[in-house]
BANUVO-694448 format. One line per field, with one value per residue (C-alpha): x, y, z. Coordinates in nm, 2 decimals, padded with zeros to 4 digits. Layout:
BEGIN
px = (X / ...) .
py = (Y / ...) .
pz = (Z / ...) .
# end
This chain:
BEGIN
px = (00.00 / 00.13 / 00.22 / -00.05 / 00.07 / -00.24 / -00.05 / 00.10 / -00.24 / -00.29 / -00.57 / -00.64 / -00.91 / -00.75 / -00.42 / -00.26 / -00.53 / -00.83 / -00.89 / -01.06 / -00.90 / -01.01 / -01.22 / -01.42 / -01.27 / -01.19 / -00.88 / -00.83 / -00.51 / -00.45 / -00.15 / -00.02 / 00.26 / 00.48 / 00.38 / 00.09 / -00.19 / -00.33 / -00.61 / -00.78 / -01.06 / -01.27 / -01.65 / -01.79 / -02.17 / -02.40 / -02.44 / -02.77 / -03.04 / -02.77 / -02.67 / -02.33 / -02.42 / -02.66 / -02.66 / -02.59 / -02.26 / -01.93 / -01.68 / -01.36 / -01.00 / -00.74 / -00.42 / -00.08 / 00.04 / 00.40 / 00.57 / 00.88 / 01.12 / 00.85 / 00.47 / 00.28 / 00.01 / -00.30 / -00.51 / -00.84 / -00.96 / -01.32 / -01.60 / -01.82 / -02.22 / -02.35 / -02.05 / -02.16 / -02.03 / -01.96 / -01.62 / -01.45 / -01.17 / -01.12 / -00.87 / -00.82 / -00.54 / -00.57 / -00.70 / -00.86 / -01.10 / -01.09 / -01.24 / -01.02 / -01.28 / -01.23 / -01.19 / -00.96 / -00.96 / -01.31 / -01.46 / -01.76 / -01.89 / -01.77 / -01.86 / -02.26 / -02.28 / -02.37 / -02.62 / -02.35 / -02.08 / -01.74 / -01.68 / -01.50 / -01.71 / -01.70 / -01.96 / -01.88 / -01.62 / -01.53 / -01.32 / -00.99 / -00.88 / -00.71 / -00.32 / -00.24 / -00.26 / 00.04 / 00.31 / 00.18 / 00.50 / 00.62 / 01.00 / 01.19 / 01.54 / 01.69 / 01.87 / 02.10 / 02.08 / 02.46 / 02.63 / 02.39 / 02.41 / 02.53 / 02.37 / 02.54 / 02.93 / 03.17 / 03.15 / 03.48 / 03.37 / 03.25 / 03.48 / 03.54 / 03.26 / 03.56 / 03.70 / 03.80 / 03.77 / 03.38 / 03.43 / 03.08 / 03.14 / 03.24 / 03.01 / 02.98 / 02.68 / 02.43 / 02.13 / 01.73 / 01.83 / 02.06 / 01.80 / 01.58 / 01.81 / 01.84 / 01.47 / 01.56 / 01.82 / 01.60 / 01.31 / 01.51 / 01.56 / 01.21 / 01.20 / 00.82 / 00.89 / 01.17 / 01.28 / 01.49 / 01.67 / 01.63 / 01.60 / 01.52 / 01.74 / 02.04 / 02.40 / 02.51 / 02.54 / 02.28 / 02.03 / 01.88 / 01.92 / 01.67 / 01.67 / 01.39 / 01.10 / 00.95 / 01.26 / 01.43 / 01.84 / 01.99 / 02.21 / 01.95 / 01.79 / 01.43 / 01.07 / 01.05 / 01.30 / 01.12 / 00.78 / 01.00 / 01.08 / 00.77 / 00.62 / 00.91 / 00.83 / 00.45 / 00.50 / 00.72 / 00.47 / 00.66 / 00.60 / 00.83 / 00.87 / 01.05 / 01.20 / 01.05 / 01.21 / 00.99 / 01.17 / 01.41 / 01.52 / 01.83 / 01.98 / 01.90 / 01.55 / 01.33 / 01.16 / 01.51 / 01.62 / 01.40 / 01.38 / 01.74 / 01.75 / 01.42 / 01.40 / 01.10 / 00.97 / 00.96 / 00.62 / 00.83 / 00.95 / 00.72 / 00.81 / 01.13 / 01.23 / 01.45 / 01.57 / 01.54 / 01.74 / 01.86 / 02.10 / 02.21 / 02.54 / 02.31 / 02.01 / 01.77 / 01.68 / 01.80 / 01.81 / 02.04 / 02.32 / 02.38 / 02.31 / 02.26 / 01.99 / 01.75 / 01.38 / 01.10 / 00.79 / 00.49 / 00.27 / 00.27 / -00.03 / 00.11 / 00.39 / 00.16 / -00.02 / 00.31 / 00.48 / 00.12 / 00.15 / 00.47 / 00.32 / 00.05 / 00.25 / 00.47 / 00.20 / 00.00 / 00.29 / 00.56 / 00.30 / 00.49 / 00.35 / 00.47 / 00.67 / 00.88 / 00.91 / 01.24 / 01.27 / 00.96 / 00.86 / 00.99 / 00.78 / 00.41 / 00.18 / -00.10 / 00.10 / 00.13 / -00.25 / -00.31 / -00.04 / -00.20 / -00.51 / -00.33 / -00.16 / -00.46 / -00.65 / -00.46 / -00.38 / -00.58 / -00.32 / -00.03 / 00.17 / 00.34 / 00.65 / 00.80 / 01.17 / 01.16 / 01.39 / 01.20 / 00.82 / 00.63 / 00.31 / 00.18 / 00.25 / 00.12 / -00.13 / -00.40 / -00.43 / -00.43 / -00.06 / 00.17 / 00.11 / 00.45 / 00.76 / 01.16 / 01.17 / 01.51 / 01.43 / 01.39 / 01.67 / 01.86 / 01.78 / 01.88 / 02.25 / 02.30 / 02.24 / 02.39 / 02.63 / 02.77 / 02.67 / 02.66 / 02.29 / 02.18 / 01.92 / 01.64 / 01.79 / 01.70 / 01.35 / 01.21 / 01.26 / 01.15 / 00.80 / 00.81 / 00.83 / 00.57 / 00.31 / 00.35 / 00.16 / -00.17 / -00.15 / -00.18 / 00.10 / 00.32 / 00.28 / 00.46 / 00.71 / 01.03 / 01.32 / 01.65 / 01.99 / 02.16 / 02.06 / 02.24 / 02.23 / 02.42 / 02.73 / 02.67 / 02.59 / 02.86 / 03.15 / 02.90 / 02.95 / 03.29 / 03.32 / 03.13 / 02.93 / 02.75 / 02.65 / 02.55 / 02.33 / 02.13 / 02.03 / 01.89 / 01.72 / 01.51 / 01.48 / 01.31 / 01.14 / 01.00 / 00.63 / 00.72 / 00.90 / 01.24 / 01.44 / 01.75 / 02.02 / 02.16 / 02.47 / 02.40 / 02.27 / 02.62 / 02.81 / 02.93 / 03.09 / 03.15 / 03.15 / 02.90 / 02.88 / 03.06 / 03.15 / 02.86 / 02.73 / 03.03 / 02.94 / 02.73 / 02.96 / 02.82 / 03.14 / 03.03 / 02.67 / 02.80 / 02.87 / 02.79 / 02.75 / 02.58 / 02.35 / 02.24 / 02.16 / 01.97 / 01.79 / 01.69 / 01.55 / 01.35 / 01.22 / 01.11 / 00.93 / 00.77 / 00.63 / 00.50 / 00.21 / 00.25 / 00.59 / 00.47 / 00.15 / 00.15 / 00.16 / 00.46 / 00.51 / 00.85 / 00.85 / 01.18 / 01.45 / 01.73 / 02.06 / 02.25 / 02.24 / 02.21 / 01.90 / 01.66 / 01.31 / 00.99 / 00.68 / 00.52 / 00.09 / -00.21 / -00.48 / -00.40 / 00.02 / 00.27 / 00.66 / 00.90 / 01.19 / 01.54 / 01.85 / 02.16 / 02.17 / 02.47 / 02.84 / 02.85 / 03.10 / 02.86 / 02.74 / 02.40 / 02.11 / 01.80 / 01.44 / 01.11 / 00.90 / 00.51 / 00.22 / 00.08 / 00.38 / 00.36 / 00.20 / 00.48 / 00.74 / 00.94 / 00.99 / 01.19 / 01.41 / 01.33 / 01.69 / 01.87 / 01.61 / 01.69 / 01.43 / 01.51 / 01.30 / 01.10 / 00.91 / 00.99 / 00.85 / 01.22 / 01.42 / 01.79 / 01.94 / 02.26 / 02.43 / 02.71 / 02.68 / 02.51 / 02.27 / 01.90 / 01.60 / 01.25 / 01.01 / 00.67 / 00.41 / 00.02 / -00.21 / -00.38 / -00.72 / -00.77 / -00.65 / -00.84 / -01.13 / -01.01 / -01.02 / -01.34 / -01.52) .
py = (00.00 / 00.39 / 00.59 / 00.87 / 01.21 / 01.41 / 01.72 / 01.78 / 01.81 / 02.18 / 02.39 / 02.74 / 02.87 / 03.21 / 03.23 / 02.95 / 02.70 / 02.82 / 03.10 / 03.15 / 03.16 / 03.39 / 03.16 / 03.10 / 02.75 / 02.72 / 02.56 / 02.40 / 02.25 / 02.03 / 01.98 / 01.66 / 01.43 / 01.28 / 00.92 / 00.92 / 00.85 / 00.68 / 00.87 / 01.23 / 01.37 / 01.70 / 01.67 / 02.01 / 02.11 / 02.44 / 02.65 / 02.70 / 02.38 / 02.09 / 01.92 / 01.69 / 01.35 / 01.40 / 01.27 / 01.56 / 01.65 / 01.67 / 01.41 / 01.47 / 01.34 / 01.52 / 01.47 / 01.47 / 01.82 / 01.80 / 01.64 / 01.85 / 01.73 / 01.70 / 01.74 / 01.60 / 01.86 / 01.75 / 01.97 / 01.99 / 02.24 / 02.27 / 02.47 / 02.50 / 02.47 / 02.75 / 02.97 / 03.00 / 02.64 / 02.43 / 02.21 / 01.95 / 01.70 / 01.31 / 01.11 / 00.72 / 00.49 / 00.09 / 00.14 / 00.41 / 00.68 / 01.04 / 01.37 / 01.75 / 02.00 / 02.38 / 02.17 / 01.98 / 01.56 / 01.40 / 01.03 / 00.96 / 00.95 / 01.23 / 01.44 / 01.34 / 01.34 / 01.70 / 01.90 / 02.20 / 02.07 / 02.26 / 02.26 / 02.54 / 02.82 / 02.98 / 03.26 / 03.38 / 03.24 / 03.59 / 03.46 / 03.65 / 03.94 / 03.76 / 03.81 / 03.97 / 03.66 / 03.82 / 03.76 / 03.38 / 03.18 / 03.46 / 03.43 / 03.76 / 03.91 / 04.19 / 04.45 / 04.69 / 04.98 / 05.15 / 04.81 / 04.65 / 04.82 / 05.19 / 05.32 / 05.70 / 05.81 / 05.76 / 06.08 / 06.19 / 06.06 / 05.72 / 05.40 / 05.23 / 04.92 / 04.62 / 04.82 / 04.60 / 04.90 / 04.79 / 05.01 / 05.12 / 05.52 / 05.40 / 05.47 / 05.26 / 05.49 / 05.20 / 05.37 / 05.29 / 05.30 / 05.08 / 04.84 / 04.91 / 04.83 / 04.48 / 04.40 / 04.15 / 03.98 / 03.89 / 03.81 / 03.51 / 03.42 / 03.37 / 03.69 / 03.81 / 04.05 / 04.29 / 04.41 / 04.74 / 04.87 / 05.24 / 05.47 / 05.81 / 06.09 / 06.01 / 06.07 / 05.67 / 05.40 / 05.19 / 05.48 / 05.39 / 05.69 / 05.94 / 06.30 / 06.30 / 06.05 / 06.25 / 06.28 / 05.97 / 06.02 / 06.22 / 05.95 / 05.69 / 05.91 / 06.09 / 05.98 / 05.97 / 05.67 / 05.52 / 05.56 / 05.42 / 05.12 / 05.02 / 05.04 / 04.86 / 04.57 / 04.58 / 04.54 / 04.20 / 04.11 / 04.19 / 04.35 / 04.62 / 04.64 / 04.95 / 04.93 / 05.19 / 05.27 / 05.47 / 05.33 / 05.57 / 05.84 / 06.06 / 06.35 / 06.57 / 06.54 / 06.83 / 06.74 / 06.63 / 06.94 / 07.16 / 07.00 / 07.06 / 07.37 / 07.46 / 07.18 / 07.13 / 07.44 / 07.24 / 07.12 / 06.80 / 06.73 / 06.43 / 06.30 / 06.15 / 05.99 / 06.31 / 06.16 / 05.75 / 05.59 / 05.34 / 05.57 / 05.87 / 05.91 / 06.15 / 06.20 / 06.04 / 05.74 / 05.56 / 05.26 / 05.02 / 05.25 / 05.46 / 05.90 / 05.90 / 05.69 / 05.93 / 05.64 / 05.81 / 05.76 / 05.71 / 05.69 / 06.03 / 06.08 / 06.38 / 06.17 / 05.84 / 06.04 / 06.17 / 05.84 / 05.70 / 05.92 / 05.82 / 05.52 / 05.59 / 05.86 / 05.60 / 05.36 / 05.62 / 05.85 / 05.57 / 05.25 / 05.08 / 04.75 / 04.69 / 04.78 / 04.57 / 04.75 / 04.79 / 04.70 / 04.63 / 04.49 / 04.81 / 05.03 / 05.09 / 04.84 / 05.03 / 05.26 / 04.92 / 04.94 / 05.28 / 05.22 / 04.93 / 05.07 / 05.37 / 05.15 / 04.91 / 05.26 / 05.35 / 04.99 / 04.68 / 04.43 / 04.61 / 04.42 / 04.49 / 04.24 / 04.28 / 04.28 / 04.08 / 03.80 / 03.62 / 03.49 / 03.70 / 03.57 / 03.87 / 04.08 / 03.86 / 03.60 / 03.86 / 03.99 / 04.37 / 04.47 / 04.21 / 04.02 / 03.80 / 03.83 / 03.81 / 03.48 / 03.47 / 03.16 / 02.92 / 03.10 / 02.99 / 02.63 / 02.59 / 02.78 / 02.52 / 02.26 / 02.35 / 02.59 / 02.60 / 02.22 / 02.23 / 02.10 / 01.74 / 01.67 / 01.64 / 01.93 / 02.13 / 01.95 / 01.96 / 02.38 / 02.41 / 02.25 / 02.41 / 02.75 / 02.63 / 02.55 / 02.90 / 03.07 / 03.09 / 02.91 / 03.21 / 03.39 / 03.06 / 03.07 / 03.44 / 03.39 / 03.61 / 03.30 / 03.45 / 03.24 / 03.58 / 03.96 / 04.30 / 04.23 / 03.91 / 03.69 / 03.59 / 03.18 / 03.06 / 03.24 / 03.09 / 02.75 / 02.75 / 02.83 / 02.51 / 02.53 / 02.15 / 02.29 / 02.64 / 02.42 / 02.23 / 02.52 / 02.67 / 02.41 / 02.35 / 02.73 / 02.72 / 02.39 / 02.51 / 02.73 / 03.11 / 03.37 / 03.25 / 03.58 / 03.55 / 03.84 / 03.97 / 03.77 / 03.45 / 03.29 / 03.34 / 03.22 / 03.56 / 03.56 / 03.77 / 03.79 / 04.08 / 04.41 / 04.57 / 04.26 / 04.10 / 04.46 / 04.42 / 04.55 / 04.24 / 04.06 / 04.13 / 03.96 / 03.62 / 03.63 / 03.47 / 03.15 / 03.09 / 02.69 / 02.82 / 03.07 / 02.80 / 02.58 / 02.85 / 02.89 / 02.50 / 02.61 / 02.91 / 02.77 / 02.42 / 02.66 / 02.85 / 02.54 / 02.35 / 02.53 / 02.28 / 02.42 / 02.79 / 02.70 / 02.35 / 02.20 / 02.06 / 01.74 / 01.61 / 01.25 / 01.09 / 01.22 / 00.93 / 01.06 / 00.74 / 00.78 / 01.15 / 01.20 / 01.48 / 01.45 / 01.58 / 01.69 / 01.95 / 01.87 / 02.10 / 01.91 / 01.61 / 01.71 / 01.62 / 01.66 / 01.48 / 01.63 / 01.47 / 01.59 / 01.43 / 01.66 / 01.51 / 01.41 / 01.02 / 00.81 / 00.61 / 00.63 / 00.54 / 00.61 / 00.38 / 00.52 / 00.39 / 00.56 / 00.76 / 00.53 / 00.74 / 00.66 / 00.27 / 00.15 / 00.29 / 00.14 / 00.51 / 00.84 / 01.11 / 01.35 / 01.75 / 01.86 / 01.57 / 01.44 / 01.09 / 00.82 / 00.61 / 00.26 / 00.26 / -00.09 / -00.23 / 00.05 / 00.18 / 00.40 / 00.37 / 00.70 / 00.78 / 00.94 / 01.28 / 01.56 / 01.89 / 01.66 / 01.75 / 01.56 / 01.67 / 01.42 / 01.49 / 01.27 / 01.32 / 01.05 / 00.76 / 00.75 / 00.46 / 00.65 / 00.94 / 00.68 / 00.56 / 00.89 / 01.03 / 00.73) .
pz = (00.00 / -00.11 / 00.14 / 00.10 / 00.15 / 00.22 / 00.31 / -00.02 / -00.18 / -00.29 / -00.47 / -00.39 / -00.63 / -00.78 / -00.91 / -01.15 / -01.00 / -01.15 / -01.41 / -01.76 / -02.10 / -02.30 / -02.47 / -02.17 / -02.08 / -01.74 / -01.66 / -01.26 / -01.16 / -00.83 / -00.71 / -00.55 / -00.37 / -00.66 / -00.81 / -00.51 / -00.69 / -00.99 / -01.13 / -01.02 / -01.10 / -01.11 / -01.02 / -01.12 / -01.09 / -01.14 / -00.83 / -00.89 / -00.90 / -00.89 / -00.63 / -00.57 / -00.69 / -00.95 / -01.26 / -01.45 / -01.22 / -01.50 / -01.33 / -01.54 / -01.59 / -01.49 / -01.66 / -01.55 / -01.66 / -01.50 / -01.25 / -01.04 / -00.76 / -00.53 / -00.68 / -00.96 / -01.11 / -01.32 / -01.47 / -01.69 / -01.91 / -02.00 / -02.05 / -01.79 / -01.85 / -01.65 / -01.61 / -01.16 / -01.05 / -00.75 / -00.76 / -00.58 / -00.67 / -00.62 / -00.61 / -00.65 / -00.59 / -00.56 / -00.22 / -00.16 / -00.30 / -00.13 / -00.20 / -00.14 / -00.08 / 00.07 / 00.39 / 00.30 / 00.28 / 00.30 / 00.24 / 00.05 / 00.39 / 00.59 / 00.27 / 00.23 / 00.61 / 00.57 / 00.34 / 00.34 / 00.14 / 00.14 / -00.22 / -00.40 / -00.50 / -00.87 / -00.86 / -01.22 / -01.49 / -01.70 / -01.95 / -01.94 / -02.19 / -02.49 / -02.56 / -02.88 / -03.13 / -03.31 / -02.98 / -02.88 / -02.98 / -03.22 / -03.26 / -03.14 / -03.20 / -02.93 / -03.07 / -02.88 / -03.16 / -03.10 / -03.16 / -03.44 / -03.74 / -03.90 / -04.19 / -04.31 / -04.23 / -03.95 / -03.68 / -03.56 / -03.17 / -03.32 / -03.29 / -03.62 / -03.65 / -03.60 / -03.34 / -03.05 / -02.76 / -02.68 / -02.32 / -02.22 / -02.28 / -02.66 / -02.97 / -03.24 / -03.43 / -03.46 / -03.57 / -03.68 / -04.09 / -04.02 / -03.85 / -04.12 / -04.37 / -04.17 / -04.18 / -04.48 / -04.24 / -03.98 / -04.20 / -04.35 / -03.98 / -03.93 / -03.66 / -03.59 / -03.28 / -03.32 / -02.91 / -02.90 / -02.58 / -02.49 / -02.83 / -02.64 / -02.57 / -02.32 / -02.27 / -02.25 / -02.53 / -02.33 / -02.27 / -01.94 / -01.82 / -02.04 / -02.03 / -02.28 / -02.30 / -02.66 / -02.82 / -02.99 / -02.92 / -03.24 / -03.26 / -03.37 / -03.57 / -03.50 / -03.57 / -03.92 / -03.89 / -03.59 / -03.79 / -04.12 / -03.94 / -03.81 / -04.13 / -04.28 / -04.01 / -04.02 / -04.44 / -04.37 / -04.11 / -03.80 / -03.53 / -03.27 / -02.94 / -02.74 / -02.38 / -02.15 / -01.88 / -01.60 / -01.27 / -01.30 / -01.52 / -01.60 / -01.44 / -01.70 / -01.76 / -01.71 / -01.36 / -01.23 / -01.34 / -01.17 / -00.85 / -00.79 / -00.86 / -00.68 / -00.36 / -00.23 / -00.39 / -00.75 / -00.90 / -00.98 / -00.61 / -00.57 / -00.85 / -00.65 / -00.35 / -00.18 / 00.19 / 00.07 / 00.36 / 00.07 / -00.09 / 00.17 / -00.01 / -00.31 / -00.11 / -00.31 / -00.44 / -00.74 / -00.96 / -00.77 / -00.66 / -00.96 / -00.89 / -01.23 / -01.29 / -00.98 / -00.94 / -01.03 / -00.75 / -00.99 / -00.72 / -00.77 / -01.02 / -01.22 / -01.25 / -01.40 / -01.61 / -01.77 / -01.80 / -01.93 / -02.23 / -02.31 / -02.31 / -02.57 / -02.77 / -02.93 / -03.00 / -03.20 / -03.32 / -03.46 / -03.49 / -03.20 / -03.14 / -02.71 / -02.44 / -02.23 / -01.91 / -01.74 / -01.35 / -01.34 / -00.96 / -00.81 / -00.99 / -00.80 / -00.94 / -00.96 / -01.25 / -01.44 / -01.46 / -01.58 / -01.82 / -01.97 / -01.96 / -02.17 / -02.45 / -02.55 / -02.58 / -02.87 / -02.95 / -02.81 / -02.95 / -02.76 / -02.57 / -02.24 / -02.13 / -01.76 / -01.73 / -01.42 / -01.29 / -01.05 / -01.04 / -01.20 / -01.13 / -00.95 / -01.24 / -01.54 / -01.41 / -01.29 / -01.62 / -01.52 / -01.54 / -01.82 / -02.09 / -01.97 / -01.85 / -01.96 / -01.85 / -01.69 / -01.47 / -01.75 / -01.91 / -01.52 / -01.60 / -01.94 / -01.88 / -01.59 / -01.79 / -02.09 / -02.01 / -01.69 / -01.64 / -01.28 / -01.31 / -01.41 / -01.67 / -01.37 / -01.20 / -01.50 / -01.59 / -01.24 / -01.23 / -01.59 / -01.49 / -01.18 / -01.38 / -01.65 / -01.39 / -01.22 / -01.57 / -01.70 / -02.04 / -02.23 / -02.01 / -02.12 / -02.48 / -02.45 / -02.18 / -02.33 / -02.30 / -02.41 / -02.38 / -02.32 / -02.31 / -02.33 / -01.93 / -01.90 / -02.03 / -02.40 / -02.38 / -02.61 / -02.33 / -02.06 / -02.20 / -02.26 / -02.61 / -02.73 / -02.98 / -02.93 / -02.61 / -02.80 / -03.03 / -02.80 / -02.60 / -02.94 / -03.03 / -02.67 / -02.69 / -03.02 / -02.91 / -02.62 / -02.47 / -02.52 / -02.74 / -02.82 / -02.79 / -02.97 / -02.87 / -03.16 / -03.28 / -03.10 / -03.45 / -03.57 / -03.30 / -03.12 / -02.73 / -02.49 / -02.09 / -01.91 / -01.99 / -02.18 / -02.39 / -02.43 / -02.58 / -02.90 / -03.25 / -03.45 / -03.68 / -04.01 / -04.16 / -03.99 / -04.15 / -04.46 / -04.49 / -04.09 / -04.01 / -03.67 / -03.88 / -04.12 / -03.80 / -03.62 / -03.98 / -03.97 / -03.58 / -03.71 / -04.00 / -03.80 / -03.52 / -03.78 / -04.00 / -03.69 / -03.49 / -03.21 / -03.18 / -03.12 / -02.88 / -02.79 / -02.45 / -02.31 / -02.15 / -02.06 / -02.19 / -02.09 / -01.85 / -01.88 / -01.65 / -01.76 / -02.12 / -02.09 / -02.26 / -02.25 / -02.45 / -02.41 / -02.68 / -02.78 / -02.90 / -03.02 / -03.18 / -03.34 / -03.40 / -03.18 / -03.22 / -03.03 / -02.94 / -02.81 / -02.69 / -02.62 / -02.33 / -02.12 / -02.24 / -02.17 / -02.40 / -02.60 / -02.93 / -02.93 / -02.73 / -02.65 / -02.55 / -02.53 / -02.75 / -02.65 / -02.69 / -02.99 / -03.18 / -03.14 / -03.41 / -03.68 / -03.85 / -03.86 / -03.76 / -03.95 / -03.81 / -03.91 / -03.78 / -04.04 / -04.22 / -04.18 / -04.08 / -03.78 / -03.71 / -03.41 / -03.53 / -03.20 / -03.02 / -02.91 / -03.09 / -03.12 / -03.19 / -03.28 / -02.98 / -02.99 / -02.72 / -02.82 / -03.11 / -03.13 / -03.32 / -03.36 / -03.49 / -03.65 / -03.53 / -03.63 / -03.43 / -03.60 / -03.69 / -03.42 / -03.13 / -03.20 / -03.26 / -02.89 / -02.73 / -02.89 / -02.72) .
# end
């Protein structure tokens, strides 16, 4: 008999355990003790007129979304009947049947005993505002404009383009017509989401620090280019996304301006935090501990409603298409809100991405605030596995389905996941210069729920430790001819042909430590691809795994990344086994086992 752990058992009804798509589904999630039981249910019945145990109460499956270190998590999506409903779950194993209600653990007994059942209450199921369809699994490219690409003549303060002296204070002269002149460029790579850092006027290279939020720097160019641009993207069918940055400003914008000059006398003194006990060394607060990036208090509401029509100004001025916010959990939530409420006034599909590290599911799962988030703790997970290796292929599945299950589904499918960003150590340098190791973490990026972010220069190999080097000029030298461009090509193009690969679930299917094997799949509808990856160096040349049930009945599967077809007649499939290799193989489900699961 299982040891059942009735304390792991976890449903709160709010956050990611119960909320509506935006097609009115509802989708519930319980979460459980790991390998504890063998089947769980949902029982689910109108709140008005129905009672538990009548024949017309929904009883159904829950599947297995995800297993971690500790917890299994099933969940079922459906549509509820009456959208005011009454819930409970059950849960069998070979000896025993049980029921978690809002009171916890019940039998069959214990819960009919009474006629006031402690079910979970739904008093309305709204369904949820729908993310911009563009941005679900779109593939996206970050570009940091003063090293990408220079269109017009070398000024006298400007370091030549191959130039190895990539100090911070050093300008390149990156600029937007020489984006725009690279829109062809990252069309071939598949790219839907273009992501700038800072464009408006600053004294830095990097621009975090704006003096002027409705000028665009004179380096870059001025709106006519920004408006050029986004016209230039929308007519390949792609889409722009600008970083804002209202958590702090720079010591010469306007309101900073005058309120050192004036003190507390200055209309713009609130806009601050003059005396923060953080950083007595200036006197007032800034981002991290840097005087010349002052934080800007935006609970102020002059202050919102300025930073609000920065916001919208872009959107309708230019045609800019999102925002990802900078430092985004320090800044007062309830500014998140009026800003949204600002940018899908002028543009409903707008999208807003928070720049935040950690769990972001108080900014992105209610709905009000982000559409998703940089997702720098998948991003965590896949450099320890594949680039610092200091975590095991379990290590690295058990926090990427810990992450997954922290999201509404429709947060997940536009997670940002980025190998590397203008903020951190390029992944090849993180990995030791290997590009096996370089090519497997593309390949589960572009495999994988969310908006691949690629950082300019990764898709042709390009290194570099933190800031400044991992901010170098791109290598338009290495674009021709590139083995690791034509690979990240293959990726792209394979993302882009497969919807599956865009907005399917994920499920890992097989972690194997011994033979060092990493697969999982990726379904919508009646598609599934299975993906493998030799994930771990072992000293063998083939690899052996049991192949999904759906697959069984075939004689062969055909690798997308190769294009060679492997036998699985014997319901295993022998791959051939080198570090840093990747297959993806197309499966669509036979007519009996649809016939199976419609019944």
């Amino acid at each position: 008999m299982k040891n059942l752990n009735f304390a792991a058992i976890h449903h709160i009804p709010h956050d990611e355990y119960r909320y509506t798509l935006s097609t009115g589904e509802l989708s519930l999630m319980l979460r459980t003790e790991k390998d504890n039981w063998d089947k769980v249910f949902v029982i689910a019945y109108k709140n008005y007129g129905e009672e538990f145990g009548d024949d017309t109460n929904l009883r159904l499956p829950m599947e297995k979304l995800a297993s971690d270190d500790m917890y299994d998590y099933y969940r079922v999506v459906f549509t509820p009947q009456d959208p005011r409903l009454k819930y409970l779950f059950e849960l069998d194993s070979s000896s025993i049947r049980l029921y978690y209600t809002y009171d916890g653990i019940k039998t069959y007994e214990e819960l009919t005993a009474t006629s006031d059942l402690p079910v979970f209450l739904m008093s309305y199921a709204y369904p949820a505002e729908a993310k911009p369809e563009w941005s679900r699994g779109a593939i996206a490219y970050q570009v940091f404009p003063d090293r990408f690409s220079r269109v017009g003549r070398l000024e006298p303060d400007m370091e030549k383009w191959d130039s190895p002296n990539i100090q911070s204070d050093k300008i390149f002269g990156g600029n937007l017509k020489g984006i725009i002149a690279r829109v062809p460029y990252l069309k071939r790579l598949d790219v839907k989401v273009l992501y700038l850092t800072p464009i408006f006027k600053s004294d830095t290279v990097h621009r975090y620090n704006i003096h002027d939020y409705f000028k665009i720097d004179p380096r870059l160019g001025d709106e006519k280019d920004l408006k050029n641009l986004a016209k230039e993207l929308h007519k390949n069918d792609m889409y722009l996304v600008l970083d804002g940055v209202f958590n702090h400003c720079g010591t010469e914008f306007d309101p900073f301006v005058d309120v050192m000059a004036k003190k507390e006398k200055s209309l713009y003194y609130d806009w601050f935090f003059f005396g923060a006990k953080e950083s007595p060394e200036c006197g007032y607060a800034c981002f991290a501990s840097e005087p010349y990036m002052p934080k800007l208090n935006l609970k102020n509401e002059a202050a919102a409603e300025y930073f609000s029509t920065v916001g919208r100004y872009w959107i309708e001025k230019c045609g800019v298409d999102g925002w990802r916010l900078d430092v985004s959990p320090e800044v007062y939530p309830d500014f998140w809100r009026k800003f949204r409420k600002e940018i899908k006034a002028a543009n409903p599909k707008a999208i807003m991405i928070a720049e935040c590290w950690h769990d972001a599911r108080y900014w992105c799962n209610n709905g009000d605030m982000f559409d998703s988030t940089m997702n720098y703790i998948w991003s965590k997970a896949v450099w320890g596995l594949f680039g610092s290796k200091d975590l095991s292929i379990t290590e690295c599945n058990n926090q990427i389905n810990k992450n997954y299950v922290r999201y509404h589904m429709e947060v997940n499918d536009l997670q940002w996941n980025m190998l590397g960003s203008h903020d951190t150590e390029r992944f090849l340098h993180r990995a030791g210069e290997r590009l096996e190791s370089l090519e497997a973490a593309a390949f589960y990026q572009m495999t994988s729920p969310g908006t691949p972010i690629i950082y300019y220069g990764d898709e042709i190999g390009m290194s570099g430790a933190n800031d400044p080097y991992c901010r170098a000029p791109m290598r338009w030298d290495k674009t021709e001819d590139s083995p690791v461009l034509k690979y990240y090509k293959v990726l792209t193009h394979l993302r882009s042909k497969y919807e599956a690969l865009q907005v399917g679930e994920y499920k890992t299917f097989c972690v194997d430590e011994e033979q060092g094997i990493f697969a999982y799949t990726r379904s919508l509808h009646n598609d599934t691809l299975l993906c493998v990856i030799c994930a771990k160096e072992r000293g063998i040349t083939k690899a052996t795994i049991k192949i999904p049930s759906f697959i069984a009945k075939r004689i062969y599967l055909r690798d997308e990344i190769s294009g060679e077809r492997f036998n699985c007649a014997s319901a295993t499939l022998v791959l051939p086994f080198k570090y840093g290799r990747c297959y993806c193989f197309p499966v669509s489900k036979t007519l009996d086992l649809l016939a199976k699961e419609i019944q």
